[in-house]
Each structure stands twice: as structure tokens, then as C-alpha cells.
PQR file with spaces between the fields and no chain letter, atoms N, CA, C, O and H, PARSE charges and radii, in Angstrom:
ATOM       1  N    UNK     1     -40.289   19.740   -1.662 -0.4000 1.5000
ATOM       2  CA   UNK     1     -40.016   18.876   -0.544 -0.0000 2.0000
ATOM       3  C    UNK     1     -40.335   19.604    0.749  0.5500 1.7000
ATOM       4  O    UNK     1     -40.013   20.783    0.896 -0.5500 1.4000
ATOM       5  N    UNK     2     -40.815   19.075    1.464 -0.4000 1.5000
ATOM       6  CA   UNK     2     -41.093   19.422    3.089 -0.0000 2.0000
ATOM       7  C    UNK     2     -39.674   19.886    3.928  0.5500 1.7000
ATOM       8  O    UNK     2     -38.548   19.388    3.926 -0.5500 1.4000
ATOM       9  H    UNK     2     -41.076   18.117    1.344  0.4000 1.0000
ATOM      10  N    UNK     3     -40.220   21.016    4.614 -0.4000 1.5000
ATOM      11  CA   UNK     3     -38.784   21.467    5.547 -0.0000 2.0000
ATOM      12  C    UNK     3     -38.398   20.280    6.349  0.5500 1.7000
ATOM      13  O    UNK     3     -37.216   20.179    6.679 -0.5500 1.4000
ATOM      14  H    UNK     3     -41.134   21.421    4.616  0.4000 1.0000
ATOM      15  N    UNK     4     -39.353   19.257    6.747 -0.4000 1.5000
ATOM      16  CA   UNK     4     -38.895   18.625    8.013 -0.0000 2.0000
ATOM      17  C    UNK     4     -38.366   16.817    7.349  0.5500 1.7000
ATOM      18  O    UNK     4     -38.310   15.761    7.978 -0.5500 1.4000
ATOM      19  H    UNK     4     -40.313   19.338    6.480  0.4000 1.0000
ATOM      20  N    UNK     5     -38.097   17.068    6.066 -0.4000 1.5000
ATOM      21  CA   UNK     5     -37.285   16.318    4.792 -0.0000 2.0000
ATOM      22  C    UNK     5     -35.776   16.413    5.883  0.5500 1.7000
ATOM      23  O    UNK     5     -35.336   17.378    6.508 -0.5500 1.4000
ATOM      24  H    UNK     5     -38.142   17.926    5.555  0.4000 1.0000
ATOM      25  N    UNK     6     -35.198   14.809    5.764 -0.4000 1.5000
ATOM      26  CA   UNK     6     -33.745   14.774    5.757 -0.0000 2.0000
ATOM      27  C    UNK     6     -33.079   15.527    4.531  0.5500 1.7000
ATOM      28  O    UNK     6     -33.476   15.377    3.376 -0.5500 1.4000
ATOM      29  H    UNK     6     -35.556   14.025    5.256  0.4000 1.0000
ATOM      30  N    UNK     7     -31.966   16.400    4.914 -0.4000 1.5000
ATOM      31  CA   UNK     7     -30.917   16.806    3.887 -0.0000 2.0000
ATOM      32  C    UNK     7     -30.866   15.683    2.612  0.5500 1.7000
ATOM      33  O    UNK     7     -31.087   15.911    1.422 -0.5500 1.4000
ATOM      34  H    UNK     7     -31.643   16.522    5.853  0.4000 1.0000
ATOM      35  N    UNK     8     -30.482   14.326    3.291 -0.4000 1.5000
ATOM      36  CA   UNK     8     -29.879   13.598    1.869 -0.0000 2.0000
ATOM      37  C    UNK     8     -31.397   13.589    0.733  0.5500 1.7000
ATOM      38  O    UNK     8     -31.238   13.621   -0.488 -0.5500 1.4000
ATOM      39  H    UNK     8     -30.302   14.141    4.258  0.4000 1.0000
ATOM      40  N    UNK     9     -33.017   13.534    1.467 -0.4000 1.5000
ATOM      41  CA   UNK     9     -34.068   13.374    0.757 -0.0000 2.0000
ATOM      42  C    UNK     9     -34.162   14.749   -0.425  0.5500 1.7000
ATOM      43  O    UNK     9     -34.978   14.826   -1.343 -0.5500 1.4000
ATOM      44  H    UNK     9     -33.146   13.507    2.459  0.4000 1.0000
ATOM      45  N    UNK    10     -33.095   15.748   -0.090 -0.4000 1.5000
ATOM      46  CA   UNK    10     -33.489   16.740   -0.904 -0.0000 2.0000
ATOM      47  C    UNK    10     -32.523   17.173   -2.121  0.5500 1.7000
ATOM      48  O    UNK    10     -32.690   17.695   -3.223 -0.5500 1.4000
ATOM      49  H    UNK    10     -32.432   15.685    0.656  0.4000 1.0000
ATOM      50  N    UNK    11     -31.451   16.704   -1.384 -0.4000 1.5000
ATOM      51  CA   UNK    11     -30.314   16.332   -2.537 -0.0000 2.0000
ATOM      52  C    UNK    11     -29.706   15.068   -2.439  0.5500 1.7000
ATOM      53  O    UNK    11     -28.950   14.483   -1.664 -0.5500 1.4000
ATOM      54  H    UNK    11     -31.316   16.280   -0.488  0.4000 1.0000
ATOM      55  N    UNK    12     -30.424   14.803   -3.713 -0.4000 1.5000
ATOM      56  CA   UNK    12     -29.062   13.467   -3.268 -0.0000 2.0000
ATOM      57  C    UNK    12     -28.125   13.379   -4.146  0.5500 1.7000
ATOM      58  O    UNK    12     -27.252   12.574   -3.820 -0.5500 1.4000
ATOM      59  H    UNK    12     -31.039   15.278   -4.343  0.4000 1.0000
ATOM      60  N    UNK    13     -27.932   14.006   -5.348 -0.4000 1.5000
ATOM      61  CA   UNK    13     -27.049   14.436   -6.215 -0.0000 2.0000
ATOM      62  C    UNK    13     -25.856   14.515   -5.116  0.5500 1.7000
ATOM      63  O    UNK    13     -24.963   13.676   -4.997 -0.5500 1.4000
ATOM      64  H    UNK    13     -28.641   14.660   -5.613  0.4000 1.0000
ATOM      65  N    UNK    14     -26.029   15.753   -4.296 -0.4000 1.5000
ATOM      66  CA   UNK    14     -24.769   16.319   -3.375 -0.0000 2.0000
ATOM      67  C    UNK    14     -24.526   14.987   -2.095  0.5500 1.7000
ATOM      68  O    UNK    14     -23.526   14.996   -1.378 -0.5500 1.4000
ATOM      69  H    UNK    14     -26.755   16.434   -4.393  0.4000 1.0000
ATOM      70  N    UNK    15     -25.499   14.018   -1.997 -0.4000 1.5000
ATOM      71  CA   UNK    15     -25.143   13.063   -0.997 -0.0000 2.0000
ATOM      72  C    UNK    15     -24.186   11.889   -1.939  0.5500 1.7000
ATOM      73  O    UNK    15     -23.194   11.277   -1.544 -0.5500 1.4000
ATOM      74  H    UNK    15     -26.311   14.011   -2.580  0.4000 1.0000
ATOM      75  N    UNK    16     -24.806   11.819   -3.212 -0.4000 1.5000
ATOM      76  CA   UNK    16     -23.832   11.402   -4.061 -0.0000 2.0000
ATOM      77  C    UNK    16     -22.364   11.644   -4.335  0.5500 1.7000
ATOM      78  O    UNK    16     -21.650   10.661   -4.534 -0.5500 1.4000
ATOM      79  H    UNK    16     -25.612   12.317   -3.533  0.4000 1.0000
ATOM      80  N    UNK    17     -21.909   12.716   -4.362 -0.4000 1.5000
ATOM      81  CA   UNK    17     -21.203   13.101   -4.781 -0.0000 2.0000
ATOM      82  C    UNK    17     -20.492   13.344   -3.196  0.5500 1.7000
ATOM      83  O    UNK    17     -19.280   13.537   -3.292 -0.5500 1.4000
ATOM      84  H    UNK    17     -22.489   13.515   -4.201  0.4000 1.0000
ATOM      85  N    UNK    18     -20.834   13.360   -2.262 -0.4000 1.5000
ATOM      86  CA   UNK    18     -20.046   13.374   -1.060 -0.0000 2.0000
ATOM      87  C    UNK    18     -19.393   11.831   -0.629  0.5500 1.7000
ATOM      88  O    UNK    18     -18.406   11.499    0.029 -0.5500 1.4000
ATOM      89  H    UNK    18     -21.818   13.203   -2.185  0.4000 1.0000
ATOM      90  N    UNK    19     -20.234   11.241   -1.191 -0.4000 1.5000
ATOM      91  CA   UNK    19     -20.061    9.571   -0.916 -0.0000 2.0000
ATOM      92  C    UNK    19     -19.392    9.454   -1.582  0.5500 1.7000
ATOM      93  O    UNK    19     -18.607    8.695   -1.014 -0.5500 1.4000
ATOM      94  H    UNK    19     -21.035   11.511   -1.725  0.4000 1.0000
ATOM      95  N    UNK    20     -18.872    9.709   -2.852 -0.4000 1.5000
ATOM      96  CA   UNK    20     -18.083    9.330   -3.742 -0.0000 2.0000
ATOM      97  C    UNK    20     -16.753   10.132   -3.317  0.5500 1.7000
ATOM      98  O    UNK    20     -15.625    9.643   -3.258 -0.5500 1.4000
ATOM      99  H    UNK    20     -19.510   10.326   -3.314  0.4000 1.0000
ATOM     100  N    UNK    21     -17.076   11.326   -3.061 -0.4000 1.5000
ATOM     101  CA   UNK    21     -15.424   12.378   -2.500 -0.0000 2.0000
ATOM     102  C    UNK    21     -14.781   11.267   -1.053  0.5500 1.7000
ATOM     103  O    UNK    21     -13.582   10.998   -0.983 -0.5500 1.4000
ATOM     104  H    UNK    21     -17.992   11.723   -3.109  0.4000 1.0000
ATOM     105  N    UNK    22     -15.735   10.773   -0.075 -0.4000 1.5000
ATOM     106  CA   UNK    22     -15.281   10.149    0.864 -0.0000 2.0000
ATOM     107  C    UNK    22     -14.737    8.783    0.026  0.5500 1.7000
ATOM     108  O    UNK    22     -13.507    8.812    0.065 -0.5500 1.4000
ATOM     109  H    UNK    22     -16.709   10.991   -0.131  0.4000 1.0000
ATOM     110  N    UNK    23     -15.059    7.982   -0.477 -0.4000 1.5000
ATOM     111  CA   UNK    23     -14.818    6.759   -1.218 -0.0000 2.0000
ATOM     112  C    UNK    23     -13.305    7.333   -1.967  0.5500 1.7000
ATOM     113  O    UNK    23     -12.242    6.743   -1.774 -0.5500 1.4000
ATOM     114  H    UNK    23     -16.059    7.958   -0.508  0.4000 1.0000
ATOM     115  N    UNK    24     -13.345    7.765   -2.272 -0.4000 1.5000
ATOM     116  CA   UNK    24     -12.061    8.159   -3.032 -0.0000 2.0000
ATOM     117  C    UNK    24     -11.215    8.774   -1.933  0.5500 1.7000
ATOM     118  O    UNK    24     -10.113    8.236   -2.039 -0.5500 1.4000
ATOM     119  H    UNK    24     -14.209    8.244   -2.430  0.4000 1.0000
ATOM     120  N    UNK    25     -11.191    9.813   -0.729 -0.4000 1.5000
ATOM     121  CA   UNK    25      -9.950    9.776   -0.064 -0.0000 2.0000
ATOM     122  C    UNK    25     -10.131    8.345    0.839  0.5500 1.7000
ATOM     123  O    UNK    25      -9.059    8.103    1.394 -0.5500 1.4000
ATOM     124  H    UNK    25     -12.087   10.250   -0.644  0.4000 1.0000
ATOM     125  N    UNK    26     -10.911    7.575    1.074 -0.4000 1.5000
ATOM     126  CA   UNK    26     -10.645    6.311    1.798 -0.0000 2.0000
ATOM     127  C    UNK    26      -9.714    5.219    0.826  0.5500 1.7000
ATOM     128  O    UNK    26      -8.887    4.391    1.207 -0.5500 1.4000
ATOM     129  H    UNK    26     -11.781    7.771    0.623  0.4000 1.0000
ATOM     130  N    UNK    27     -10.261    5.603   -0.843 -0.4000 1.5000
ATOM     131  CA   UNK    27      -9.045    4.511   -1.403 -0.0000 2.0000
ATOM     132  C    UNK    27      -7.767    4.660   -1.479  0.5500 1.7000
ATOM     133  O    UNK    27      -6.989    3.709   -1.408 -0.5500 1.4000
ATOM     134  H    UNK    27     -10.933    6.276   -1.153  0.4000 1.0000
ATOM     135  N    UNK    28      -7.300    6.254   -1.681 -0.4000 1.5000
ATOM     136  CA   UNK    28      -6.125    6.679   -1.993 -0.0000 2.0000
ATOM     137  C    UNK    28      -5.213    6.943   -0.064  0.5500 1.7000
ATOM     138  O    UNK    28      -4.060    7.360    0.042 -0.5500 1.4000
ATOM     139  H    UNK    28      -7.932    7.027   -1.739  0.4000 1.0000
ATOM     140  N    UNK    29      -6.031    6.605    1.055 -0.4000 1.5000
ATOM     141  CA   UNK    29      -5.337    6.613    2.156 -0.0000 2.0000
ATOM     142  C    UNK    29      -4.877    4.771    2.086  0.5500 1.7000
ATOM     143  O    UNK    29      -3.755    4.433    2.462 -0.5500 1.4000
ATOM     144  H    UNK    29      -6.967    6.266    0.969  0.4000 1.0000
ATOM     145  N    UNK    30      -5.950    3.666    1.540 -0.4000 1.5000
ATOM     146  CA   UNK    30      -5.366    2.355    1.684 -0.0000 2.0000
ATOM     147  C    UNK    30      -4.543    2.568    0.311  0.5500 1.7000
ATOM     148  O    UNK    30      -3.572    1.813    0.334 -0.5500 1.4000
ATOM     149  H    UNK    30      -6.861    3.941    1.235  0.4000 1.0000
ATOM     150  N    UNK    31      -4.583    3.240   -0.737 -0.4000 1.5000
ATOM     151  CA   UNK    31      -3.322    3.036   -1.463 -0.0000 2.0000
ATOM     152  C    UNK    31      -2.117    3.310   -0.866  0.5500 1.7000
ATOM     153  O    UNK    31      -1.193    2.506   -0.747 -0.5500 1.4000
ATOM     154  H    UNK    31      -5.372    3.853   -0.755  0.4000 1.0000
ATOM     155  N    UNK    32      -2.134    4.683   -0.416 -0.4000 1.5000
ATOM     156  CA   UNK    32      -1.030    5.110    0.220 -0.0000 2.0000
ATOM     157  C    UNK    32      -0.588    4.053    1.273  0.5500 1.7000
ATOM     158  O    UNK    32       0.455    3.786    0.677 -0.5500 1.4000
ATOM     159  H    UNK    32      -2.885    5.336   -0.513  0.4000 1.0000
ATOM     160  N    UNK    33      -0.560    3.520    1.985 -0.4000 1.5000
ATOM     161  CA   UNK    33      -0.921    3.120    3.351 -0.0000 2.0000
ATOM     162  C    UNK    33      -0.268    1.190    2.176  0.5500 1.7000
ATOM     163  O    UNK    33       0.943    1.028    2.025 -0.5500 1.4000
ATOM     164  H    UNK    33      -1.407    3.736    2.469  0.4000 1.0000
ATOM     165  N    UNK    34      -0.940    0.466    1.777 -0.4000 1.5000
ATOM     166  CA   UNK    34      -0.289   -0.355    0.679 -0.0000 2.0000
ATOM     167  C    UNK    34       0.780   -0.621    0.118  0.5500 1.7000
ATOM     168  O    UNK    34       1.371   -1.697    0.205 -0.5500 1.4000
ATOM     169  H    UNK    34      -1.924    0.598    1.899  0.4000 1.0000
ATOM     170  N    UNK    35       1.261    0.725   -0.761 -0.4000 1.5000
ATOM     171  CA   UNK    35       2.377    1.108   -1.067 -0.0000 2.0000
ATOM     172  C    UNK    35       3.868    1.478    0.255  0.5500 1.7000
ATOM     173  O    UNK    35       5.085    1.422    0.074 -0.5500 1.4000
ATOM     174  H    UNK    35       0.780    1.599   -0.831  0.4000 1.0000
ATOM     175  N    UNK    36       3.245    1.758    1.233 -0.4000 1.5000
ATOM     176  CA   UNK    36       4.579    2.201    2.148 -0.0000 2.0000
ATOM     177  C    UNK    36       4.635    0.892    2.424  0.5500 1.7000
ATOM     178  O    UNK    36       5.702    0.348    2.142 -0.5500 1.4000
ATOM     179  H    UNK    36       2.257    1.803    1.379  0.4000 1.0000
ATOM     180  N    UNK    37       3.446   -0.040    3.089 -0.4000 1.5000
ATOM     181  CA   UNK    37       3.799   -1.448    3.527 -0.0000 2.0000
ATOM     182  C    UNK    37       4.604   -2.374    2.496  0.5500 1.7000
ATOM     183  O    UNK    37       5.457   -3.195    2.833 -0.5500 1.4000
ATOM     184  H    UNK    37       2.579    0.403    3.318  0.4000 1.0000
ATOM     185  N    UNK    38       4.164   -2.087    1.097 -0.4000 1.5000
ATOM     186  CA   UNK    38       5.006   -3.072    0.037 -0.0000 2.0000
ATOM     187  C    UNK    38       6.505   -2.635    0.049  0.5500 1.7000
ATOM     188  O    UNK    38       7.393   -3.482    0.149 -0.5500 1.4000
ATOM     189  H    UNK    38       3.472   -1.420    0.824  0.4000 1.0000
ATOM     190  N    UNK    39       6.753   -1.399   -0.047 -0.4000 1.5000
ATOM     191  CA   UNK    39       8.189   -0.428    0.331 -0.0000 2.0000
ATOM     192  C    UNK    39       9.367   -1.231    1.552  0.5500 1.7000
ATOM     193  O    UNK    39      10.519   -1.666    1.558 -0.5500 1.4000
ATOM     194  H    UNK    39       6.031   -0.712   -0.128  0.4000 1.0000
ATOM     195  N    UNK    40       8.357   -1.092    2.374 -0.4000 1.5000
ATOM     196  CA   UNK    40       9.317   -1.761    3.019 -0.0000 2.0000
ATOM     197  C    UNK    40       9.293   -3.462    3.687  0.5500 1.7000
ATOM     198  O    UNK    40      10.023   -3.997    4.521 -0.5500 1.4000
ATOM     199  H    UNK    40       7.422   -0.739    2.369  0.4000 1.0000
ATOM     200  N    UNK    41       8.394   -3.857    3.085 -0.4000 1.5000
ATOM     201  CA   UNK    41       9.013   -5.497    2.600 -0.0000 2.0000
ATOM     202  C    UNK    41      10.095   -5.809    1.805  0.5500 1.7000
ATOM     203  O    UNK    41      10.829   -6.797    1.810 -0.5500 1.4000
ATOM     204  H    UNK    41       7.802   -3.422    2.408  0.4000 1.0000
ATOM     205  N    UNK    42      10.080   -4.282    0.753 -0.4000 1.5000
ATOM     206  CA   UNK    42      10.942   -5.207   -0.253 -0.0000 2.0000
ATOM     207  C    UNK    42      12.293   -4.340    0.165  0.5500 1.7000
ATOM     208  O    UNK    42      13.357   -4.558   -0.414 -0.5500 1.4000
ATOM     209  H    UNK    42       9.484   -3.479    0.749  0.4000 1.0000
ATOM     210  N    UNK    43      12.201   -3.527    1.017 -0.4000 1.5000
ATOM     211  CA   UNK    43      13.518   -3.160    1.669 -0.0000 2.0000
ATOM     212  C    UNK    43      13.918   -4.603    2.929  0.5500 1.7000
ATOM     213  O    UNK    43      15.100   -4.915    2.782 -0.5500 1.4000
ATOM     214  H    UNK    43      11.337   -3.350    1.488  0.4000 1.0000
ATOM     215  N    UNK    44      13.389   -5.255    3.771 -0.4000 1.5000
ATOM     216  CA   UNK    44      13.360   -6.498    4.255 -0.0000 2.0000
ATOM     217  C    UNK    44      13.751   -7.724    3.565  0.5500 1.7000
ATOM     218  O    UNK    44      14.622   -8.543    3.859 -0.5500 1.4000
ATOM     219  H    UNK    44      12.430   -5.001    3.891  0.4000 1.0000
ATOM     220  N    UNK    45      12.926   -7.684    2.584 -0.4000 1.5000
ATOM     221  CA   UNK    45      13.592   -8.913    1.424 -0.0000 2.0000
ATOM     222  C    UNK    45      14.667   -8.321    1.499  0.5500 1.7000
ATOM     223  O    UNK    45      15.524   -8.613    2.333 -0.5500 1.4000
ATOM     224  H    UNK    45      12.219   -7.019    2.346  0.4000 1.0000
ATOM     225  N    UNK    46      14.800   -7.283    0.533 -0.4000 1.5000
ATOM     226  CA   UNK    46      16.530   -7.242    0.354 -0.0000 2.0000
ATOM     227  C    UNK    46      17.501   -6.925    1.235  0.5500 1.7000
ATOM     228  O    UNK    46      18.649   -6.566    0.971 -0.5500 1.4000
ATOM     229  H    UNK    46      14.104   -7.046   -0.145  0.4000 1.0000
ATOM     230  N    UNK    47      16.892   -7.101    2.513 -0.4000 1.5000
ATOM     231  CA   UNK    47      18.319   -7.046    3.776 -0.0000 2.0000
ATOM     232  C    UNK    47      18.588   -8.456    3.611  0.5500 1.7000
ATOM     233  O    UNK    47      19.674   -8.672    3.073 -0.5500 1.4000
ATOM     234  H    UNK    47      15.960   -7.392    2.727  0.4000 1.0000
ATOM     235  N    UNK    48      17.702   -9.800    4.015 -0.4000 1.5000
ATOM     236  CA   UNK    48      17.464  -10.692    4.064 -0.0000 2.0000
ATOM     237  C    UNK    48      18.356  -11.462    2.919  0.5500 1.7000
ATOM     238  O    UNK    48      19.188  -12.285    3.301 -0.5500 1.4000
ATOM     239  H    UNK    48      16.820   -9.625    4.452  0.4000 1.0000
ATOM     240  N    UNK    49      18.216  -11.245    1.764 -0.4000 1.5000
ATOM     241  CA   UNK    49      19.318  -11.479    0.783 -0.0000 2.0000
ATOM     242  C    UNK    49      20.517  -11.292    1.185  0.5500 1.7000
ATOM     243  O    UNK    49      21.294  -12.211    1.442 -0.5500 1.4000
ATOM     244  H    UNK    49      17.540  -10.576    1.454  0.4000 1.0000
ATOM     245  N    UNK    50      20.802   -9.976    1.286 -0.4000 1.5000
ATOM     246  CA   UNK    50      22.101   -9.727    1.778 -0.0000 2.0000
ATOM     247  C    UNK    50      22.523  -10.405    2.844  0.5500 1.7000
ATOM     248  O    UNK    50      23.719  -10.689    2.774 -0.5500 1.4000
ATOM     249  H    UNK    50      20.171   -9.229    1.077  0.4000 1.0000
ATOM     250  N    UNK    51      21.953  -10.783    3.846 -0.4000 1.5000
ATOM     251  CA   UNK    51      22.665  -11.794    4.951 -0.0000 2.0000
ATOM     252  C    UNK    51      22.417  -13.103    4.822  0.5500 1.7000
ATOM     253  O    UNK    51      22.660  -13.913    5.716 -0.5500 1.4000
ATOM     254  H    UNK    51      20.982  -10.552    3.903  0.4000 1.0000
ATOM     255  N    UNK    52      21.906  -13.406    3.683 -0.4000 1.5000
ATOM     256  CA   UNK    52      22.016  -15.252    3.400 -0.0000 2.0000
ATOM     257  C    UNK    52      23.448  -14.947    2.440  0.5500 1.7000
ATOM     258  O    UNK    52      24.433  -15.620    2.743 -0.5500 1.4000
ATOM     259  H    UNK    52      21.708  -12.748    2.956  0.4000 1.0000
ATOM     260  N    UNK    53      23.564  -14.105    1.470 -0.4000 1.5000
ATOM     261  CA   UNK    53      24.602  -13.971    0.885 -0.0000 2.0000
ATOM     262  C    UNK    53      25.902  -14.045    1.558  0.5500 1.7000
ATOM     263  O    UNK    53      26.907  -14.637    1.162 -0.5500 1.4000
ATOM     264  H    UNK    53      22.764  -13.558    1.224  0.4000 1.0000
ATOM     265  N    UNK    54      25.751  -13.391    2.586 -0.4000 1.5000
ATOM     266  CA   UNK    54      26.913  -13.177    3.753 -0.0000 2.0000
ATOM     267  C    UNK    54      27.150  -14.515    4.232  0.5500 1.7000
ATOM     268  O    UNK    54      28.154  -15.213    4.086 -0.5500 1.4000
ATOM     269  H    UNK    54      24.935  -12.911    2.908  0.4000 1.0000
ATOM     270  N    UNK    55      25.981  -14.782    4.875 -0.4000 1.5000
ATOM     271  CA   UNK    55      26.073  -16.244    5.473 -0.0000 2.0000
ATOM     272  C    UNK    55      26.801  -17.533    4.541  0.5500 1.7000
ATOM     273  O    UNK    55      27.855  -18.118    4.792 -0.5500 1.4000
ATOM     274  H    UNK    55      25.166  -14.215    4.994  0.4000 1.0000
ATOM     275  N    UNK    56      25.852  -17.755    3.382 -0.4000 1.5000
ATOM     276  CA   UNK    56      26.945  -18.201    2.633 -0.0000 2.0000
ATOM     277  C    UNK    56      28.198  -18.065    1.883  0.5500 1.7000
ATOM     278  O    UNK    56      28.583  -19.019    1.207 -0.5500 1.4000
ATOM     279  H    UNK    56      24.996  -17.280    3.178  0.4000 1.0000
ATOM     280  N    UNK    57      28.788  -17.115    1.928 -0.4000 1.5000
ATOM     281  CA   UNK    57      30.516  -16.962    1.311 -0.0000 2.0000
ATOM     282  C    UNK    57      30.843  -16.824    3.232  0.5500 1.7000
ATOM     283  O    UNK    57      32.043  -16.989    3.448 -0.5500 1.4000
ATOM     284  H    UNK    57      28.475  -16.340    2.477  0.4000 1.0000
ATOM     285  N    UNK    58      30.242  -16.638    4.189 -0.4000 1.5000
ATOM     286  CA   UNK    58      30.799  -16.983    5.449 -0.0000 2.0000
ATOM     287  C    UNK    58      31.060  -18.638    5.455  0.5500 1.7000
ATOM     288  O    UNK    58      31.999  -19.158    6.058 -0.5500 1.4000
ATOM     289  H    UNK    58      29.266  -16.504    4.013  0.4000 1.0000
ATOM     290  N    UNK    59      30.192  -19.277    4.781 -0.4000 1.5000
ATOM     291  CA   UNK    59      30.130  -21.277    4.930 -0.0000 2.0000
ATOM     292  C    UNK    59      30.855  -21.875    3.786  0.5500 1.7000
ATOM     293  O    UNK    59      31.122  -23.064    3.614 -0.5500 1.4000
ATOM     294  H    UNK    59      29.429  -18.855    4.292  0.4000 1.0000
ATOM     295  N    UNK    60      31.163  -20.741    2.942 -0.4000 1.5000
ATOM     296  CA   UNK    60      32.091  -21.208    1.598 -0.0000 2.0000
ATOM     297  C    UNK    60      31.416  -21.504    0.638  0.5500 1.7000
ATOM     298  O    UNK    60      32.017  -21.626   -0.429 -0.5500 1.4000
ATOM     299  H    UNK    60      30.946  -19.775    3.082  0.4000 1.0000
ATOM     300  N    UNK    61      30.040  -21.710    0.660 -0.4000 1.5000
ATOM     301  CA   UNK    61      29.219  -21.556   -0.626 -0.0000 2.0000
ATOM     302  C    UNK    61      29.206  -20.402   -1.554  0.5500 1.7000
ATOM     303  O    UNK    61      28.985  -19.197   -1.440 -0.5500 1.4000
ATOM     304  H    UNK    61      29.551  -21.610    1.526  0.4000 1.0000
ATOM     305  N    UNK    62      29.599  -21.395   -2.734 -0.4000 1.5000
ATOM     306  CA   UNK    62      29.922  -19.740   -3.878 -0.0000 2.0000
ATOM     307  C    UNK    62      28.096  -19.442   -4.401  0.5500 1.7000
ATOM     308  O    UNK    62      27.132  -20.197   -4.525 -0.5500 1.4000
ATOM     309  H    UNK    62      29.779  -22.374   -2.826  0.4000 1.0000
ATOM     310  N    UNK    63      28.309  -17.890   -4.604 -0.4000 1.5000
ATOM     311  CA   UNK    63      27.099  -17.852   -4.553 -0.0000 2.0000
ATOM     312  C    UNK    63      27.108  -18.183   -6.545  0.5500 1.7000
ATOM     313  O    UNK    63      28.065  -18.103   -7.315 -0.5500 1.4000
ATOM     314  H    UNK    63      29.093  -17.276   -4.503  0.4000 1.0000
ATOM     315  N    UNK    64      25.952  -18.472   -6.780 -0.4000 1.5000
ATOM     316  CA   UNK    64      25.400  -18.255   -8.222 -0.0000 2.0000
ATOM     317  C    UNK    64      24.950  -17.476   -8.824  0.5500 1.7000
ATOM     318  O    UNK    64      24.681  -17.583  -10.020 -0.5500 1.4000
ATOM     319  H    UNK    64      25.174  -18.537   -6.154  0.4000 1.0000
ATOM     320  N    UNK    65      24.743  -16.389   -8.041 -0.4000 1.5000
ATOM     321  CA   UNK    65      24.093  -14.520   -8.787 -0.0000 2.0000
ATOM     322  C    UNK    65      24.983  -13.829   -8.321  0.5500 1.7000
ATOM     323  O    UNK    65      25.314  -13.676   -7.145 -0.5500 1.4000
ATOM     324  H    UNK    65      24.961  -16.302   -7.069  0.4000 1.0000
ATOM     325  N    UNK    66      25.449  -13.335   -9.378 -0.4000 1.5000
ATOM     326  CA   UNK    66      26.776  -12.588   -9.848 -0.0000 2.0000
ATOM     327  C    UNK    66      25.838  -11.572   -8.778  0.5500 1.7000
ATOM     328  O    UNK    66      26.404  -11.638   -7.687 -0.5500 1.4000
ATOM     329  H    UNK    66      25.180  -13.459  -10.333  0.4000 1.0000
ATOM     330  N    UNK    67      24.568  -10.620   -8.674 -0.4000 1.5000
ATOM     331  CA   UNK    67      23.691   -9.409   -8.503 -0.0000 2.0000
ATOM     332  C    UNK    67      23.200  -10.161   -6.760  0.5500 1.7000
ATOM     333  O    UNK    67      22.199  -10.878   -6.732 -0.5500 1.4000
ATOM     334  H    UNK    67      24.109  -10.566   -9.560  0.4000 1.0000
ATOM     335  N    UNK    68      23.720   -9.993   -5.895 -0.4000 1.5000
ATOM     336  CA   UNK    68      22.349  -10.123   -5.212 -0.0000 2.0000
ATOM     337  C    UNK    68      21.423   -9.613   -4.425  0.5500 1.7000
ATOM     338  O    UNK    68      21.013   -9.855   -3.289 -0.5500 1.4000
ATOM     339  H    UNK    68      24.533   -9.411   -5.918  0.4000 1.0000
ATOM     340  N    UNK    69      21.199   -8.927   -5.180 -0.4000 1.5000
ATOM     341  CA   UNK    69      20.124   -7.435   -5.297 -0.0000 2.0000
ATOM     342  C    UNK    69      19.070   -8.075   -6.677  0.5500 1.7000
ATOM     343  O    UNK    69      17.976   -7.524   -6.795 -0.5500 1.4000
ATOM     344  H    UNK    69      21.532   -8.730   -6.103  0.4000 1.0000
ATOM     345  N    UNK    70      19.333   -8.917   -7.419 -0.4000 1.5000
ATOM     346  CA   UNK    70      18.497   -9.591   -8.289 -0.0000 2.0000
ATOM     347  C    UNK    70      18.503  -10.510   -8.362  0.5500 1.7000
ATOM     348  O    UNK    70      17.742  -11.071   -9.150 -0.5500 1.4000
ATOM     349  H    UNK    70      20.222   -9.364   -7.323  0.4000 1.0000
């Protein structure tokens, strides 16, 4: 190959394999990043439970889940 060759024209094995190292910390930052957002929805849901629960034995409605956390 010619000196005045782009890098990726001379390897592309290693342009491969860089694309793929970037592709993989870009999935595992939206996993990460996914997982904290699902975390704390379902810490939200379950506040949210808890104060309809409240709300109703505040209005005298008996509740029907013995759990309400489930």
C-alpha cells in the first residue's frame, strides 16, 4: 500500500475491530443509562402505590391486596 494510503485503507481489520470496541462501550453506556432510568420508575411506581393506598384507607376504601408492594 502507498504511504499517502488513509490508515483505515491499510488496516481495516484494526478499523474493524475499533468500530466494534466503540459499538460495544456505546451499548453498555445506553444499557447502563436504561437500567438506572427503569430503577427508578419502578421506585416512582412504588411511591405512587403507596399513596393511593394511603389515600384510600384515608376515604375508607378497604384495600384488596393484602401486599401493596405487589
Amino acid at each position: 500500500m502507498a504511504e499517502n494510503e488513509p490508515r483505515s485503507a491499510q488496516d481495516p481489520s484494526q478499523l474493524a475491530e475499533n468500530l466494534l470496541q466503540q459499538l460495544q462501550e456505546n451499548f453498555q453506556a445506553l444499557t447502563d443509562k436504561l437500567t438506572l432510568r427503569m430503577e427508578e420508575m419502578g421506585e416512582h411506581i412504588d411511591d405512587m402505590l403507596l399513596k393511593v393506598t394511603d389515600l384510600m384507607a384515608q376515604a375508607g376504601i378497604e384495600n384488596t391486596n393484602e401486599d401493596p408492594m405487589h
